[in-house]
SESE-401182 format. One line per 8 residues: number of its first residue (from 1); their letters; for each residue x, y, z of N, C-alpha, C, O. Coordinates in nm, 3 decimals. Layout:
BEGIN
NUM) a) X Y Z X Y Z X Y Z X Y Z; ...;
***
This chain:
BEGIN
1) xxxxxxxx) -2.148 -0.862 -2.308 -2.104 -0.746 -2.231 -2.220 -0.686 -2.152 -2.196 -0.629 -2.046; -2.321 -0.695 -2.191 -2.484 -0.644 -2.165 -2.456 -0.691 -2.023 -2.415 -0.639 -1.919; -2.503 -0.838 -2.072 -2.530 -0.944 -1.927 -2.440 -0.919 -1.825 -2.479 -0.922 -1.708; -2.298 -0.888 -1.858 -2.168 -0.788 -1.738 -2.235 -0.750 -1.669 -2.289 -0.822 -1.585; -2.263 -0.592 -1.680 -2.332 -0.495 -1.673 -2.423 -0.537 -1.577 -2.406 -0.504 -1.459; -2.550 -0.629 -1.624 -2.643 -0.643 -1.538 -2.627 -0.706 -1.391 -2.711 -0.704 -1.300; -2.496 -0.762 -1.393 -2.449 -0.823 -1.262 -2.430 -0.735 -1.132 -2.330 -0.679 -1.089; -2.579 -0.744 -1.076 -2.528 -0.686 -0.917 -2.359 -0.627 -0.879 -2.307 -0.516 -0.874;
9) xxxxxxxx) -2.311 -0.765 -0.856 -2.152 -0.769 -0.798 -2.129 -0.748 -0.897 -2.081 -0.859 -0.921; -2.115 -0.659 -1.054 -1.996 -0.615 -1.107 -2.032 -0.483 -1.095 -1.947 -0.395 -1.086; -2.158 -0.459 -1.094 -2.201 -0.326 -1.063 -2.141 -0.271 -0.900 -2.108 -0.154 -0.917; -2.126 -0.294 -0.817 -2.078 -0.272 -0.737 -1.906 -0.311 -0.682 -1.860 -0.294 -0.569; -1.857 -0.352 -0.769 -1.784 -0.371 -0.763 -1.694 -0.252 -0.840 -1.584 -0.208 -0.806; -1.762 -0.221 -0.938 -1.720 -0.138 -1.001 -1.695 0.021 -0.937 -1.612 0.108 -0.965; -1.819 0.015 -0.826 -1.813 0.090 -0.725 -1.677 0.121 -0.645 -1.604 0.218 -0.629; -1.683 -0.051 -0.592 -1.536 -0.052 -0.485 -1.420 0.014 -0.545 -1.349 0.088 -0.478;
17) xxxxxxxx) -1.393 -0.015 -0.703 -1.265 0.006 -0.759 -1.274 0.191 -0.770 -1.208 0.274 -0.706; -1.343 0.204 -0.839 -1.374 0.400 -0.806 -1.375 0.417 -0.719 -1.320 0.527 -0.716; -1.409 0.382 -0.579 -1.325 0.464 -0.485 -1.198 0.479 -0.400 -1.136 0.565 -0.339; -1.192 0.305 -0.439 -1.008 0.256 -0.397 -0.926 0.412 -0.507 -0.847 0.494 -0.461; -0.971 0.408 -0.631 -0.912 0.505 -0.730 -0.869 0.671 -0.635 -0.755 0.708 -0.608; -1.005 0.748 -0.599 -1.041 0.833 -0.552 -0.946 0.810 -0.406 -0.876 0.905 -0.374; -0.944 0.696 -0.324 -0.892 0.693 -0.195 -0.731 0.755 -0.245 -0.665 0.849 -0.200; -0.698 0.645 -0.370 -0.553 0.673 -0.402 -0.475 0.763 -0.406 -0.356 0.754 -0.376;
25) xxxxxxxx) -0.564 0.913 -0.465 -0.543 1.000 -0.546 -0.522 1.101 -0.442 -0.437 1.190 -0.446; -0.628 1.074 -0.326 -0.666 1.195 -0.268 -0.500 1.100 -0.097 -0.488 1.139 0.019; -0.441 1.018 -0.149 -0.346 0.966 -0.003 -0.220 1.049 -0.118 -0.120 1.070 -0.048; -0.204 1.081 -0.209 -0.068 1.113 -0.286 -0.019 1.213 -0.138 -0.085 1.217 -0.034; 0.120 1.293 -0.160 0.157 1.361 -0.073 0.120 1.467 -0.173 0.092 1.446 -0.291; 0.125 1.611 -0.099 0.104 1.753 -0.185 0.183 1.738 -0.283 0.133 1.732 -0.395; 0.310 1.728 -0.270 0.453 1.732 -0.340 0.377 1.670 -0.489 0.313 1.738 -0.569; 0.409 1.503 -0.499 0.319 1.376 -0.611 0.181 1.499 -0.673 0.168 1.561 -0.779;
33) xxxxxxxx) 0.108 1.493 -0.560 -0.015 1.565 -0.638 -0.005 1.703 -0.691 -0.092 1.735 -0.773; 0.073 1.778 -0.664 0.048 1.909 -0.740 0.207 1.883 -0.875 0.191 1.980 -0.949; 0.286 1.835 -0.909 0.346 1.777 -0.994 0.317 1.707 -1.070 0.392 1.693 -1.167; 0.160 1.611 -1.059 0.082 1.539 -1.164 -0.013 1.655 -1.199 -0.059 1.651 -1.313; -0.040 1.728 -1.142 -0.120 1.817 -1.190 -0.084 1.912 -1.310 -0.140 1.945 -1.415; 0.060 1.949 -1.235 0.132 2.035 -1.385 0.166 1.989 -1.426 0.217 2.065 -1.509; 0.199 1.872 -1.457 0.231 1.733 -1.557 0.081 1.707 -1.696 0.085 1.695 -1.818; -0.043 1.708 -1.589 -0.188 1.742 -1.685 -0.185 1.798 -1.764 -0.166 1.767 -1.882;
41) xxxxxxxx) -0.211 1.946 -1.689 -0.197 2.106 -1.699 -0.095 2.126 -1.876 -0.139 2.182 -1.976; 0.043 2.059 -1.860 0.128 2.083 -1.947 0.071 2.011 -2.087 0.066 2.066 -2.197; 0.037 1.897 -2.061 0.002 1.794 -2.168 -0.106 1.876 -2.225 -0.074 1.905 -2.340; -0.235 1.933 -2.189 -0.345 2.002 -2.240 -0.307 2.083 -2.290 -0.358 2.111 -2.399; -0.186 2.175 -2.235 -0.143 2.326 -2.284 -0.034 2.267 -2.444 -0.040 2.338 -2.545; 0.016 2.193 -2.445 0.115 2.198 -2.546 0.101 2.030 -2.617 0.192 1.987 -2.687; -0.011 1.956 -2.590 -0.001 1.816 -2.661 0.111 1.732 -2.585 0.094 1.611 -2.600; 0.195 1.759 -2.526 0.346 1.647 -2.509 0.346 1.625 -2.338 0.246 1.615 -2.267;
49) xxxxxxxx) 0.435 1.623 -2.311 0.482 1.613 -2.177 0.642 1.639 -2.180 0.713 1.574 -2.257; 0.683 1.714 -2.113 0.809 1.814 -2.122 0.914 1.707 -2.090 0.899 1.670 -1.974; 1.003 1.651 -2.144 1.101 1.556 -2.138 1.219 1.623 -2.113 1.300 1.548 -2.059; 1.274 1.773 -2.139 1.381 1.824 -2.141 1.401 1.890 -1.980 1.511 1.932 -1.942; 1.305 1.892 -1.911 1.337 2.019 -1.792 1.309 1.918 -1.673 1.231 1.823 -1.678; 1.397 1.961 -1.550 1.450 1.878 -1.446 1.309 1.850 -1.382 1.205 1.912 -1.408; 1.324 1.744 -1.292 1.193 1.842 -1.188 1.182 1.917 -1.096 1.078 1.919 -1.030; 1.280 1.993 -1.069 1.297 2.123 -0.973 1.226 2.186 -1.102 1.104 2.205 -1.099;
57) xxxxxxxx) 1.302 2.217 -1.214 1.249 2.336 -1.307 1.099 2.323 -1.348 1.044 2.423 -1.395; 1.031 2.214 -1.334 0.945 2.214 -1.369 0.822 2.215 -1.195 0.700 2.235 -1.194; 0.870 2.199 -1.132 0.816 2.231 -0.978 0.776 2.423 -0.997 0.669 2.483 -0.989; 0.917 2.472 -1.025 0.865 2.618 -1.028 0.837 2.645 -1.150 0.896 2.746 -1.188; 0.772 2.595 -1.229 0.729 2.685 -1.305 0.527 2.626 -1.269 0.422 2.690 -1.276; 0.549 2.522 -1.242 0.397 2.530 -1.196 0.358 2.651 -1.078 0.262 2.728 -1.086; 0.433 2.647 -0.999 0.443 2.776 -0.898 0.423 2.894 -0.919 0.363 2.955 -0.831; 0.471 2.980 -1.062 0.432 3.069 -1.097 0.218 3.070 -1.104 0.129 2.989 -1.129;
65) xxxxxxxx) 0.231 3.243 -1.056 0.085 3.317 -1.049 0.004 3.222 -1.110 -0.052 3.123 -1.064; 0.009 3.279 -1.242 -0.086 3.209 -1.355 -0.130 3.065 -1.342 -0.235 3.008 -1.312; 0.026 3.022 -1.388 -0.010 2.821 -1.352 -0.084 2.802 -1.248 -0.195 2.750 -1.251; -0.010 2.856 -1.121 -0.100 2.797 -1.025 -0.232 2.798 -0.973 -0.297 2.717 -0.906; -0.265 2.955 -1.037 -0.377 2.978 -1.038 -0.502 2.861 -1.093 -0.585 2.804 -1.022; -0.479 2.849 -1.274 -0.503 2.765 -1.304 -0.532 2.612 -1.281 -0.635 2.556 -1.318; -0.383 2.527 -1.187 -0.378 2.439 -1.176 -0.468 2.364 -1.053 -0.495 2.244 -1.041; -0.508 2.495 -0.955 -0.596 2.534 -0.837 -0.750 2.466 -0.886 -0.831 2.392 -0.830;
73) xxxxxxxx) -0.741 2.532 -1.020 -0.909 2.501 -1.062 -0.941 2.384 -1.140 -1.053 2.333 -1.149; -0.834 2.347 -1.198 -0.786 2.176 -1.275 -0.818 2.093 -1.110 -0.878 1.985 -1.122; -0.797 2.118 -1.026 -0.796 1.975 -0.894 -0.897 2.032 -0.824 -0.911 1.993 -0.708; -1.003 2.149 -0.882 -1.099 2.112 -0.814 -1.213 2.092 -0.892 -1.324 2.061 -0.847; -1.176 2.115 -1.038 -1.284 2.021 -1.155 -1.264 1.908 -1.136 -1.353 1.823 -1.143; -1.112 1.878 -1.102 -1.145 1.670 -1.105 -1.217 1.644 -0.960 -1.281 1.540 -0.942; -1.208 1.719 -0.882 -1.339 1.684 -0.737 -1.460 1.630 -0.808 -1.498 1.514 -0.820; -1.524 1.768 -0.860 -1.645 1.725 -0.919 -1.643 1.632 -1.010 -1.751 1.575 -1.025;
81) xxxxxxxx) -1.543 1.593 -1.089 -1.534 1.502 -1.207 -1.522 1.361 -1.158 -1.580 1.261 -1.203; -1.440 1.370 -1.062 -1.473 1.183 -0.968 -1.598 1.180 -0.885 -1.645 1.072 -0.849; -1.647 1.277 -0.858 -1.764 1.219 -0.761 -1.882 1.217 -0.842 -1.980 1.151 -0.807; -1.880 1.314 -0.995 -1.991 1.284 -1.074 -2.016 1.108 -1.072 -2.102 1.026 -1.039; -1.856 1.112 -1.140 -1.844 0.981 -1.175 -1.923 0.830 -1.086 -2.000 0.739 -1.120; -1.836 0.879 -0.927 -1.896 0.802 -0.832 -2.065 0.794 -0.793 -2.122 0.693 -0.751; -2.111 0.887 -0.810 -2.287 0.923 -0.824 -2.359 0.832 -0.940 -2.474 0.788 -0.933; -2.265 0.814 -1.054 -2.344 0.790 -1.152 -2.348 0.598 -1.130 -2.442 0.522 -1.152;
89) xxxxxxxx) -2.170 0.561 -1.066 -2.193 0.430 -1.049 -2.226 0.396 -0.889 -2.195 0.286 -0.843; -2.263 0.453 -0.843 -2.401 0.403 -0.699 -2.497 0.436 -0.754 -2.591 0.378 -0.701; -2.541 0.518 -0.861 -2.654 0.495 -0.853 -2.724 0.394 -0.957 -2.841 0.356 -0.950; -2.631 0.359 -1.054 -2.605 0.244 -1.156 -2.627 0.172 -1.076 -2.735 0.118 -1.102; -2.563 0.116 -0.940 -2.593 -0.034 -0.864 -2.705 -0.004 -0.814 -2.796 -0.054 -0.881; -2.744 0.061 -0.718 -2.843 0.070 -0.683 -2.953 0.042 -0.749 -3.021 -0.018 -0.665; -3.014 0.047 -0.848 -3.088 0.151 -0.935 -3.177 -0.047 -1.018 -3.286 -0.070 -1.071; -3.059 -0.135 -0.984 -3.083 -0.292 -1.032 -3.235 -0.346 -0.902 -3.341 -0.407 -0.906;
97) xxxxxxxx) -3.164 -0.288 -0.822 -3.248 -0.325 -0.687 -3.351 -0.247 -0.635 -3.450 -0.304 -0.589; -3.340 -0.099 -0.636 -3.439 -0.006 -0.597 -3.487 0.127 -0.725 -3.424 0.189 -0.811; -3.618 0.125 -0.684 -3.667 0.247 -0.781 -3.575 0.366 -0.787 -3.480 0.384 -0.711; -3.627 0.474 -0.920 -3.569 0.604 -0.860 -3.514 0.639 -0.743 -3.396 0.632 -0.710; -3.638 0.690 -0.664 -3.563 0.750 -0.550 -3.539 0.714 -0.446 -3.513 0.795 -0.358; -3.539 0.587 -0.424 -3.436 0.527 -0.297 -3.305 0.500 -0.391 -3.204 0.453 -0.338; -3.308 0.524 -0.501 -3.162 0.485 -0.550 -3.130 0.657 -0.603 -3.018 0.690 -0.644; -3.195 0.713 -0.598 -3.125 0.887 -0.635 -3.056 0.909 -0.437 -2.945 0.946 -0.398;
105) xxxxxxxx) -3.167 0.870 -0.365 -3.107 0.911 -0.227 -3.001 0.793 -0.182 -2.906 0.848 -0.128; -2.987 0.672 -0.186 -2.882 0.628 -0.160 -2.778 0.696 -0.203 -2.702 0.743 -0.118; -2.746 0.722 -0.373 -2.621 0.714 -0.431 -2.563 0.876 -0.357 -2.444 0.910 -0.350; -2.677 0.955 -0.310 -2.667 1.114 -0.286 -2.561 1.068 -0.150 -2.454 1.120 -0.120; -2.652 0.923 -0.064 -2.613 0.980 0.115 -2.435 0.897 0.064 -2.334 0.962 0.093; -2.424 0.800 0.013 -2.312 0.708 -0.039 -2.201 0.794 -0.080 -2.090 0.782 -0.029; -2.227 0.885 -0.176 -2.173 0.957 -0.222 -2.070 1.102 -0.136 -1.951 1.129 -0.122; -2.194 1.158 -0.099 -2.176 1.245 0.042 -2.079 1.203 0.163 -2.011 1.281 0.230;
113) xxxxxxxx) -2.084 1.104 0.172 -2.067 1.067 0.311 -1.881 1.027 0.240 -1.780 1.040 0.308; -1.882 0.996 0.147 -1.722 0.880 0.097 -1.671 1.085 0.037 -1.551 1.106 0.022; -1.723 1.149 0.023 -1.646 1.254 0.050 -1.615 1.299 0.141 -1.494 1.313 0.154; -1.686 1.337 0.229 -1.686 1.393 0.397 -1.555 1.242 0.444 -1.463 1.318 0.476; -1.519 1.158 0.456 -1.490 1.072 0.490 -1.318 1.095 0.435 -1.217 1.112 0.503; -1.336 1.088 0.295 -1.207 1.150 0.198 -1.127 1.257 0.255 -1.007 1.271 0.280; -1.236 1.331 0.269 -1.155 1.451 0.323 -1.066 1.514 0.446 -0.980 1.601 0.458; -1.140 1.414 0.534 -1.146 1.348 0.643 -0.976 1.286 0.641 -0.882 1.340 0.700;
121) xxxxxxxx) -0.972 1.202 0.585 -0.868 1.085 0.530 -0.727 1.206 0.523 -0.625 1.205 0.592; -0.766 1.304 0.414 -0.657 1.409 0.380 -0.563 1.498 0.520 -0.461 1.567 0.529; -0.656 1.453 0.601 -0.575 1.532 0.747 -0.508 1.456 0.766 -0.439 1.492 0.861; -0.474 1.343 0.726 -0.371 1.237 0.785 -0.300 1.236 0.654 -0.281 1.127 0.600; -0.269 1.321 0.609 -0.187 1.260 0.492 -0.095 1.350 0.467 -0.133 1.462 0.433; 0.055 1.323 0.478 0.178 1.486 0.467 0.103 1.554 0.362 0.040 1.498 0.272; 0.118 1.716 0.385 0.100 1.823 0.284 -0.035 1.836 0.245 -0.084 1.927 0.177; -0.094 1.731 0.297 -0.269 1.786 0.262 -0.349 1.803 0.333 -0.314 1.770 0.446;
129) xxxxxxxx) -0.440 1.838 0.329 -0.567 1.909 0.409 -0.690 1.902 0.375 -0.710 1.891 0.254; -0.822 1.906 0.478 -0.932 1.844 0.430 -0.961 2.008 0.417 -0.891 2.103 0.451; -1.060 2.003 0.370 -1.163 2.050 0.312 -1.318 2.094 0.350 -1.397 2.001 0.332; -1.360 2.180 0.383 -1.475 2.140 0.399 -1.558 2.229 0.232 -1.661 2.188 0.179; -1.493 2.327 0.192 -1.542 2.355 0.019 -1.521 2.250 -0.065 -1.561 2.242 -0.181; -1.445 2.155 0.007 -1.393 1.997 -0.107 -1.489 1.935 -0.099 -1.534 1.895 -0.206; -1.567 1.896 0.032 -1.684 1.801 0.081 -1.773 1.879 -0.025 -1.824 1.805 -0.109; -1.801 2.009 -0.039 -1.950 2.066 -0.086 -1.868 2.052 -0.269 -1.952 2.044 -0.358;
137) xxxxxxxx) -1.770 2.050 -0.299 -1.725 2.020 -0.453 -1.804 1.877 -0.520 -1.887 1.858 -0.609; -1.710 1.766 -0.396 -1.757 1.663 -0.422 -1.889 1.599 -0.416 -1.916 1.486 -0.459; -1.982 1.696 -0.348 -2.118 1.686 -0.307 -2.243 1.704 -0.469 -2.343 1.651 -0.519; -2.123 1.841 -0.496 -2.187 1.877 -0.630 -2.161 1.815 -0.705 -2.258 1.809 -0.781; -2.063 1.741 -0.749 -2.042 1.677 -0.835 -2.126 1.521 -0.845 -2.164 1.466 -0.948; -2.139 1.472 -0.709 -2.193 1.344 -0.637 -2.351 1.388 -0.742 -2.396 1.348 -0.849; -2.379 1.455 -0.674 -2.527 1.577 -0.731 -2.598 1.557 -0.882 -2.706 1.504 -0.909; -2.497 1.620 -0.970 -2.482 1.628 -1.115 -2.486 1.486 -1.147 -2.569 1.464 -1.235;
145) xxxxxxxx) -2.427 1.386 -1.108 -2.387 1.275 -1.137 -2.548 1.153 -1.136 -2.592 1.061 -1.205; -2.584 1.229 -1.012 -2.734 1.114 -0.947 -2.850 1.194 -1.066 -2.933 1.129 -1.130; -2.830 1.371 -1.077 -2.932 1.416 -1.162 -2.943 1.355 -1.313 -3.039 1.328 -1.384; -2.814 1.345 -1.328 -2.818 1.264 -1.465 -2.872 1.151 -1.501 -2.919 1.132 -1.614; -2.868 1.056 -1.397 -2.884 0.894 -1.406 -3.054 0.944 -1.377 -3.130 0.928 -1.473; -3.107 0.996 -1.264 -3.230 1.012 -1.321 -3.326 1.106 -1.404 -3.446 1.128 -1.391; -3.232 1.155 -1.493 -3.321 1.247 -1.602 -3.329 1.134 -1.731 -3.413 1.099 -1.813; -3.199 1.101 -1.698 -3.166 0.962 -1.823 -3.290 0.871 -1.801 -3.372 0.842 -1.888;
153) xxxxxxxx) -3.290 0.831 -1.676 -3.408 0.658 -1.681 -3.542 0.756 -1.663 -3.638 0.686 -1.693; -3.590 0.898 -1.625 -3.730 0.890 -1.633 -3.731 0.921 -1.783 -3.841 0.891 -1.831; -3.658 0.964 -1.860 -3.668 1.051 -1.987 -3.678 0.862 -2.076 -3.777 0.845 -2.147; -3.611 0.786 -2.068 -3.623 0.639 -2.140 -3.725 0.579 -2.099 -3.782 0.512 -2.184; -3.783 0.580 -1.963 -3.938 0.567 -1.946 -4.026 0.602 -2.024 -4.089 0.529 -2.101; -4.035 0.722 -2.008 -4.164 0.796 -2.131 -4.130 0.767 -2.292 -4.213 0.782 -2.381; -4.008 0.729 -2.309 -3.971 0.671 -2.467 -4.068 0.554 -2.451 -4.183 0.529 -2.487; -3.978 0.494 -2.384 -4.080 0.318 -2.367 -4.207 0.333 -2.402 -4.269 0.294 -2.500;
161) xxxx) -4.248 0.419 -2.272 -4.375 0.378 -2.283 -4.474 0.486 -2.414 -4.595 0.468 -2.401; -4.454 0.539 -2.474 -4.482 0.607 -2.601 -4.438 0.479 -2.682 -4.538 0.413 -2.711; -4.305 0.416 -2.733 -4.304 0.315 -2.812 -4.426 0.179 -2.777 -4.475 0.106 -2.864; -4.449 0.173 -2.651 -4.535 0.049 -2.650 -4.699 0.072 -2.706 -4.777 -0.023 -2.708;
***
């Protein structure tokens, strides 16, 4: 499984498929996407998924104040939560081929840019709309994602090299 891993092309490949994912998510219509959301939303709040109520009834009750309030800040934690994600695997590929920081700044401009691009994408899509607080979500998240991968490899550096 190691040797997987170390493969250039699965490493990047792994890439392609996270953002085909991310392309997917972000082409739903408003309608699909804010109905999987209170579909989430419900499962976290009560363990199940509501089998008894239509989906009109369950359309408005995500609608209500509260829910929606809520459900507002659920789809824009998963912004940051896919582009962490996406940060961490560009900079995973990268990272085979180039030092630190041509691979902290690739995965940053890679990252950046497939949001701005995303969002981009969302003007063409019924019921949704780009963003430009979405671009700076996914930016942060892109962010968090590259800071991690290099606090992780300089912090296993100085292990190393203390163990050697």
């Amino acid at each position: 499984m190691i040797k997987f891993l170390k493969n250039k092309y699965t490493r990047w490949l792994m890439v392609i498929v996270w953002m085909i994912v991310i392309f997917m998510m972000s082409h739903m219509n408003s309608v699909k996407s804010w109905y999987l959301t209170g579909e989430l939303l419900t499962v976290f709040q009560t363990g199940s998924v509501n089998t008894e109520a239509t989906f009109e009834e369950k359309m408005s009750s995500y609608n209500e104040d509260d829910t929606a309030n809520l459900m507002v800040y659920i789809r824009k934690l998963a912004h940051v939560i896919q582009y962490m994600i996406l940060g961490i695997l560009v900079y995973f590929a990268l990272s085979e081929t180039y030092a630190i920081r041509k691979s902290a700044v690739g995965a940053m401009s890679v990252g950046w840019l497939t949001g701005y691009f995303d969002e981009l994408h969302q003007l063409f899509v019924p019921g949704r709309t780009g963003s430009l607080a979405d671009v700076f979500l996914d930016g942060f998240g892109v962010t968090l994602g590259v800071a991690f991968c290099v606090w992780t490899e300089v912090r296993l550096r100085k292990v190393r090299k203390y163990e050697a």
